[in-house]
N, C-alpha and C positions, 0 to 999 in steps of 0.2 A: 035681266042682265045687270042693270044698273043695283039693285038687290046683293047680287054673286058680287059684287065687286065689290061693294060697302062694307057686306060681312067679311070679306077677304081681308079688306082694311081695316077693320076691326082685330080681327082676330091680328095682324099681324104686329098690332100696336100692343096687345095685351102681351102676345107672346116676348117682344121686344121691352116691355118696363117691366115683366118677370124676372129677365134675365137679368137685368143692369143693377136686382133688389140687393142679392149678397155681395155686389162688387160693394159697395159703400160702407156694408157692416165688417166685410174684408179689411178694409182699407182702416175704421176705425180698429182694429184688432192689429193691424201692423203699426201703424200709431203708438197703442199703448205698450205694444213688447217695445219697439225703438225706443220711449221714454224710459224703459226699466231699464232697459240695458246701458243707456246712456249714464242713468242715474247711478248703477253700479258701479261702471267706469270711473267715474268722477269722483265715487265713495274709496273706491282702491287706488285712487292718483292720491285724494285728497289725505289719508292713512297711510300710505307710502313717504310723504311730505309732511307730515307730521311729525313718523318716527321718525328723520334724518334729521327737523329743525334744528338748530341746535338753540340751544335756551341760554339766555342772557343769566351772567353770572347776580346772585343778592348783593356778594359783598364784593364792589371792584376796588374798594379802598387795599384792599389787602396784597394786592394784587403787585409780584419782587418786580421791581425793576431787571430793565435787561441790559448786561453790561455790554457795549459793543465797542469798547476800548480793544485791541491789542497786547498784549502780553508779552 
């Protein structure tokens, strides 16, 4: 009896760290898409915010005065 029960526990430990093997190979696999995906996002904000910047003029000496006199 004591035998039947051992192997029962046995077997039920095997069959239980079987199952738990591709949750963790899962989990790195959701991992690395999240990381791409993040990484694109960031690439299309940071591309987005580039073409809008607007860029410092070379020459501000040049630059007319603005008359805000009346007329």
């Amino acid at each position: 009896m004591k035998k039947l029960l051992v192997l029962t526990f046995l077997f039920a430990q095997i069959v239980f760290l079987t199952q738990c093997g591709p949750a963790a190979e899962d989990r790195e696999m959701m991992h690395k898409k999240a990381k791409r995906v993040s990484d694109s996002i960031g690439k299309v904000i940071d591309d987005a915010l580039n073409e809008v910047a607007i860029q410092p003029s070379s020459n501000t000496s040049s630059a007319t005065p603005v008359d805000s006199t009346k007329k």
